[in-house]
C-alpha positions as CSV (number, residue, x, y, z in Angstrom):
1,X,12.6,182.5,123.3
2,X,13.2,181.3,119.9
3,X,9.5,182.1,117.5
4,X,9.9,179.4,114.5
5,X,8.4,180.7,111.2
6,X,6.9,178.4,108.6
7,X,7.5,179.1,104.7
8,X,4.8,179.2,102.4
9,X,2.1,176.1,101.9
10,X,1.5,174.4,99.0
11,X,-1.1,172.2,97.6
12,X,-1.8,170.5,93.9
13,X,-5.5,171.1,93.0
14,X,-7.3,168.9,90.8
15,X,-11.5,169.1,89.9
16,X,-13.0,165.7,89.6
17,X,-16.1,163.9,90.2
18,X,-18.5,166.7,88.4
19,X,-22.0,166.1,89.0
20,X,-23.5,165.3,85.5
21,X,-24.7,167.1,83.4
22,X,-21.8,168.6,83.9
23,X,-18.3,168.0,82.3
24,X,-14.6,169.4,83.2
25,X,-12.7,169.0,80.0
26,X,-9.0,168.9,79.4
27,X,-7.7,170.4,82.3
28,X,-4.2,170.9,84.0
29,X,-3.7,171.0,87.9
30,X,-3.0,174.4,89.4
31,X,-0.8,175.1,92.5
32,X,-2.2,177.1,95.6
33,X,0.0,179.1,97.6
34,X,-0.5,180.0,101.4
35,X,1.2,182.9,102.0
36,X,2.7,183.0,105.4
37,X,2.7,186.5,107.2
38,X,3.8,185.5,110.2
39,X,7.6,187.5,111.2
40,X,9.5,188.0,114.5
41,X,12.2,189.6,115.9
42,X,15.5,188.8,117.6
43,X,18.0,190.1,119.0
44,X,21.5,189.7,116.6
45,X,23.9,189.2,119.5
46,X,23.3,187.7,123.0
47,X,25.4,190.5,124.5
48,X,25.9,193.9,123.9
49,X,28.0,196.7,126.0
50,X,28.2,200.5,125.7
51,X,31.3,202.4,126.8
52,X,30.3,204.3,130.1
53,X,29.4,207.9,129.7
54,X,29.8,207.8,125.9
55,X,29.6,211.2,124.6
56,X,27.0,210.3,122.0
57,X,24.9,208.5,124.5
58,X,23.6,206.2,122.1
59,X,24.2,202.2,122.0
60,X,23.3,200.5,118.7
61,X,21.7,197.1,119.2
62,X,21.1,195.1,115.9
63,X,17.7,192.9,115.4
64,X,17.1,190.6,113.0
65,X,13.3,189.8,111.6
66,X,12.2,186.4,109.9
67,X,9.7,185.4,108.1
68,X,7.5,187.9,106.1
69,X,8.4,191.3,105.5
70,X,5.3,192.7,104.4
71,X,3.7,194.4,107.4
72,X,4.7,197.1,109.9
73,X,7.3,196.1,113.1
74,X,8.4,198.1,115.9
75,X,10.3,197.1,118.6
């Protein structure tokens, strides 16, 4: 199952329409970010194989995580 993972929102911001008596002044627009948090994990390869009865009994399986890296994951 393939999890698709957005990038980050952004939105121009702009005050108008003040309710008088109150006045906004020289102003510039300002950018908010959305940071997205949202990561997943998959699997690097579709297959993977491990020699029978290797001696080190260990198989190494690559996974690959998108999106944000800023948490905790276990798989």
């Amino acid at each position: 199952m393939t999890r698709f993972i957005t990038s980050d929102l952004k939105v121009t911001l702009t005050l108008s329409d003040p309710t008088p008596p109150c006045g906004l002044g020289v102003q510039n627009p300002s950018t908010l970010t959305i940071l997205n948090s949202d990561s997943s994990v998959s699997f690097s390869s579709t297959y993977y194989s491990q020699v029978k009865n290797a001696l080190n009994g260990v198989a190494t399986i690559d996974i690959i995580r998108s999106g944000s890296t800023s948490g905790f994951c276990s798989v």
